[in-house]
N, C-alpha and C positions, 0 to 999 in steps of 0.2 A: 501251356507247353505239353502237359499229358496229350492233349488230343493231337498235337500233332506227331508226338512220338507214337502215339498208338496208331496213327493214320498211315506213317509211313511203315512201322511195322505188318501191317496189314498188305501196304503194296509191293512190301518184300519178303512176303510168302512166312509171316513168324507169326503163328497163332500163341503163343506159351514159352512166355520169357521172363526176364527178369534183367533190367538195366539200370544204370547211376545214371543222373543227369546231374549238372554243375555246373555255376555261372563264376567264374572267377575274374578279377580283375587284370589286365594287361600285362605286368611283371610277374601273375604266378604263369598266363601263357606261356608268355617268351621263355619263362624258365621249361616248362614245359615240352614243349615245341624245341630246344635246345636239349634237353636232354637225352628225348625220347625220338628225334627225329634229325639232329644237328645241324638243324637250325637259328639261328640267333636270332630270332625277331616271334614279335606275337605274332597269333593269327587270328581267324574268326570262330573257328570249331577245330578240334582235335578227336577222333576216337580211338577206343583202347578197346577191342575185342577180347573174350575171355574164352569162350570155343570156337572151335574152328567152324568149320562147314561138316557138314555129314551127322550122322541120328547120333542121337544121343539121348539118355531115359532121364524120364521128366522133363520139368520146367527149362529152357537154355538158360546158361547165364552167359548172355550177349555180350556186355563190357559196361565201357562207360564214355559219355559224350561229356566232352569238357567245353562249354561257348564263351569265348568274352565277348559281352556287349558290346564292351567300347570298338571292338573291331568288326562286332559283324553288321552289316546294312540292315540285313533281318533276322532277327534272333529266332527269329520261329522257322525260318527257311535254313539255317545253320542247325535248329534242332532234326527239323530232315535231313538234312544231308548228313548228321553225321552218324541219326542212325540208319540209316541205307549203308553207312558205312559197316554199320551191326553187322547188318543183314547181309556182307557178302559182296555188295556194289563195290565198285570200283571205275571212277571216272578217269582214272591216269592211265587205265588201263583196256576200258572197256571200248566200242565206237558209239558214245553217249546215250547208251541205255539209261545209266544210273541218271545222268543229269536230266532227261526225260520223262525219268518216273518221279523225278525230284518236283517236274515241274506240273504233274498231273495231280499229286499231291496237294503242292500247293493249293490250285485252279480249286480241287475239292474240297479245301478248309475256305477259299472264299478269302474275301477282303478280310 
């Protein structure tokens, strides 16, 4: 999972950071995801940013990506995406940059 957190932090322009990764099970999700987003149901990656955009001295501290296995198809394509999500992406919002860098990524880590 490092490489692909470090892959996608590369393809979204973060040379010096510092991020949580975490695999939780389906009901701390949904809690989760309910608490922080109000939503009632698990999902497959959740993240939590800790600075914003714009400079900052030193290392960043990025956040933290939370994945449940049980729900995501690919736990390594969930760890891209959510931290792209670190990094500023935004796919609800953007006209699918993030999910096309999500998937160049991938194509780069290979089967």
């Amino acid at each position: 999972m490092r490489e692909a957190a470090e892959a996608a932090l590369r393809a979204g322009g973060v040379e010096d950071g510092h991020l949580a990764l975490a695999f939780v099970e389906e009901a701390e999700m949904r809690r989760l995801n309910r608490e922080q987003r109000g939503r009632d149901e698990a999902t497959d990656v959740l993240s939590f940013p800790v600075d914003g955009p714009g400079p900052v001295s030193g290392p960043r501290e990025l956040g933290d990506v939370v994945v449940c296995p049980a729900r995501a198809v690919d736990p390594v394509k969930a760890v891209v995406h959510g931290v792209l999500h670190l990094c500023g992406y935004d796919h609800e919002a953007d006209h699918g940059e993030m999910l096309a860098l999500q998937e160049r990524v991938m194509a780069e880590l290979g089967p």
